[in-house]
C-alpha positions in Angstrom: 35.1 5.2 37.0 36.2 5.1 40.8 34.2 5.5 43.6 31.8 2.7 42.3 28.9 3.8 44.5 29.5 7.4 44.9 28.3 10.5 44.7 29.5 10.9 40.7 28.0 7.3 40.2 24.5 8.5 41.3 24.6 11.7 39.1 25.5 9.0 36.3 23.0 6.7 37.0 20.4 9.7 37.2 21.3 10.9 34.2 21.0 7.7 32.8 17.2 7.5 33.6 16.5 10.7 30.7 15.3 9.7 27.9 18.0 8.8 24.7 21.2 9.2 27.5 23.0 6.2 27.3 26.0 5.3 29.3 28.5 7.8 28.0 26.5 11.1 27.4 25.6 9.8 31.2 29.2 10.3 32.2 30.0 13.5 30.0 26.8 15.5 31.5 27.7 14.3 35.1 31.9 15.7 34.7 30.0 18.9 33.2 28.4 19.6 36.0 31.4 17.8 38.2 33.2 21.4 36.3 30.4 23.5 37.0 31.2 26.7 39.7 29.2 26.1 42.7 27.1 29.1 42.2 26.3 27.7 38.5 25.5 24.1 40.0 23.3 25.6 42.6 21.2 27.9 39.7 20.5 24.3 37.8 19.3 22.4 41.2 17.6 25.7 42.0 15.9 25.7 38.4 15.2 21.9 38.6 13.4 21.8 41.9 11.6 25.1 40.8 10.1 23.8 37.4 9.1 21.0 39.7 7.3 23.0 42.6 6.2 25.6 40.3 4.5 23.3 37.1 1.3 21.7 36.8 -1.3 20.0 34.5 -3.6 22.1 32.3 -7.1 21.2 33.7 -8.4 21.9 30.2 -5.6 20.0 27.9 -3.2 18.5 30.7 0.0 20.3 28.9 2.6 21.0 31.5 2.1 24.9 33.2 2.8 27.5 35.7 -1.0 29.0 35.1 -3.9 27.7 34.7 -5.4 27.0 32.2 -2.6 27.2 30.3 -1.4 30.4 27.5 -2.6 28.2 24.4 -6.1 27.5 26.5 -6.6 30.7 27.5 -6.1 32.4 23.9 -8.8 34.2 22.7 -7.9 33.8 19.0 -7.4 30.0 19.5 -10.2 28.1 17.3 -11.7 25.7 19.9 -13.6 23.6 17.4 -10.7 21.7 16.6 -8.4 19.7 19.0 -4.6 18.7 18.0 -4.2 15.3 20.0 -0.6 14.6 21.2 1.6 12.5 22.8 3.9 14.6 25.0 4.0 18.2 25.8 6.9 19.2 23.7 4.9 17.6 20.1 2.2 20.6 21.1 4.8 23.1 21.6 6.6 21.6 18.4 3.7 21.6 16.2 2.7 25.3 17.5 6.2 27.0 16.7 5.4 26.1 12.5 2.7 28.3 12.7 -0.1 27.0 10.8 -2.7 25.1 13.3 -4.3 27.7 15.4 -6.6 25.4 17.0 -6.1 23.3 20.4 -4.4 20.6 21.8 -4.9 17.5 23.8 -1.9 16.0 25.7 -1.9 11.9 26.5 1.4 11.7 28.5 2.3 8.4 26.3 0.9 6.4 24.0 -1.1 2.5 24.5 1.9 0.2 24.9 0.5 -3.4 25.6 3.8 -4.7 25.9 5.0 -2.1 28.1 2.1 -2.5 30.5 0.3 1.0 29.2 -3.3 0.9 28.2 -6.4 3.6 27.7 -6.7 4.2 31.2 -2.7 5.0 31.8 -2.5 8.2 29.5 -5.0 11.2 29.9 -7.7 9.8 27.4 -10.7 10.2 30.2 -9.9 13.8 30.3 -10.0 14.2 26.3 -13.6 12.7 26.5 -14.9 15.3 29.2 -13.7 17.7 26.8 -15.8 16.7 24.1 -19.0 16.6 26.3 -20.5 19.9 25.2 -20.5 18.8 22.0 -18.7 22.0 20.7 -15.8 20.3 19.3 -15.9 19.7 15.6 -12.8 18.0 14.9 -10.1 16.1 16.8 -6.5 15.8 14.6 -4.9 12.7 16.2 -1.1 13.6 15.8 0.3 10.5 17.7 3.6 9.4 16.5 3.6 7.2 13.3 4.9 4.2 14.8 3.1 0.9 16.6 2.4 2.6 19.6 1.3 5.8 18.1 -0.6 4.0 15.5 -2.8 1.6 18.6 -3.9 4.8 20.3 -5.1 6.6 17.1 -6.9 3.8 16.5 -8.3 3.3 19.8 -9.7 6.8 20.0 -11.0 6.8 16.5 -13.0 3.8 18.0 -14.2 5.6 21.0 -15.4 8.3 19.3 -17.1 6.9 16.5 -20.3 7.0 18.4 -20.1 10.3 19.4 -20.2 11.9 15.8 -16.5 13.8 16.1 -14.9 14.0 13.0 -11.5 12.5 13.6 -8.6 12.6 11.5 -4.8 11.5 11.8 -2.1 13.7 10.6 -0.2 13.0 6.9 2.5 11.0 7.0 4.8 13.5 6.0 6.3 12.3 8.9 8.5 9.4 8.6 6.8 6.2 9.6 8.7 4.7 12.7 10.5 8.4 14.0 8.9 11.1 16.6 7.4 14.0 16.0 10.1 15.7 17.7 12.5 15.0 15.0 10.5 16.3 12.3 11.0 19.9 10.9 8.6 22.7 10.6 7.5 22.1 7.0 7.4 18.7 7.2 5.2 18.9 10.3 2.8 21.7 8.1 2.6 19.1 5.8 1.4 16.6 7.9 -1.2 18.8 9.5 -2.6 20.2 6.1 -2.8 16.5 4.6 -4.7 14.9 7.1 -7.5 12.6 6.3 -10.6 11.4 7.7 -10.2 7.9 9.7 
């Protein structure tokens, strides 16, 4: 590419930094937008910086909103004996669009990564446990990914809860071992939530 450390360099490199862009998707977003009119160009910065200014945590389950608490919180017909916990805001919205768990949701932001540097107090565990203070909470569905990472934090919060008398439960593994949840279809995610066992 010419112009080494130019403008179209930085847009690569920034698109570099989202997550599963490597080097060449890097490229082809930045000449897409490189083709873009400058009206169209100007409606993606302007909907970029206002997702930015205009979101903000849930202060019930830390999803990502414009209102708060957030449209699955403040439901009515949501059951709020049982909380769905998950690892990024899209596995909520995910697990919501197949329909069958009417309950809600708990998100982390991440997962306990000792080898990337992330432990309990890194993702939004502290919050989960004020939740569960008014003892009204029956049930909390851990539906962290079924890999390493997602595996150590199910197992840590199964820990800390122990004492506290919550039933808690992990998701089937209908969903294959190693993947995210975000690659999982529909069924195979009602599966999961209508197999899940006691830890």
């Amino acid at each position: 590419m010419q112009d080494e450390g130019g403008a179209i360099a930085t847009l690569v490199e920034e698109f570099r930094q989202l997550p599963g862009i490597g080097p060449k998707s890097a490229q082809r977003l930045a000449f897409h937008i490189l083709n873009l009119s400058k009206e169209e160009a100007g409606r993606l910065a302007r909907a970029i910086y206002d997702a930015k200014q205009k979101t903000r945590f849930c202060s019930v389950c830390c999803n990502i909103t414009e209102t708060d608490p957030c449209h699955m919180c403040s439901d009515p017909k949501r059951e709020r004996s049982i909380i769905c916990v998950v690892e990024k805001p899209g596995d909520a919205a995910l697990i919501d669009r197949g329909g069958s768990f009417r309950g809600t949701y708990h998100i982390l932001h991440g997962a306990i990564s000792p080898l990337d540097g992330v432990g309990p107090d890194d993702i939004r565990i502290k919050e989960l446990l004020a939740r569960l203070e008014d003892k009204s909470v029956t049930e909390l569905i851990v539906a962290t990914n079924p890999n390493t990472n997602g595996e150590a934090t199910a197992m840590y919060i199964h820990e800390i809860l122990r004492p506290l008398g919550v039933k808690v439960t992990r998701i089937a593994q209908g969903v294959p071992v190693g993947s995210d949840l975000e690659f999982a279809d529909k069924s195979t995610l009602a599966h999961a939530l209508d197999g899940r066992r006691e830890m």
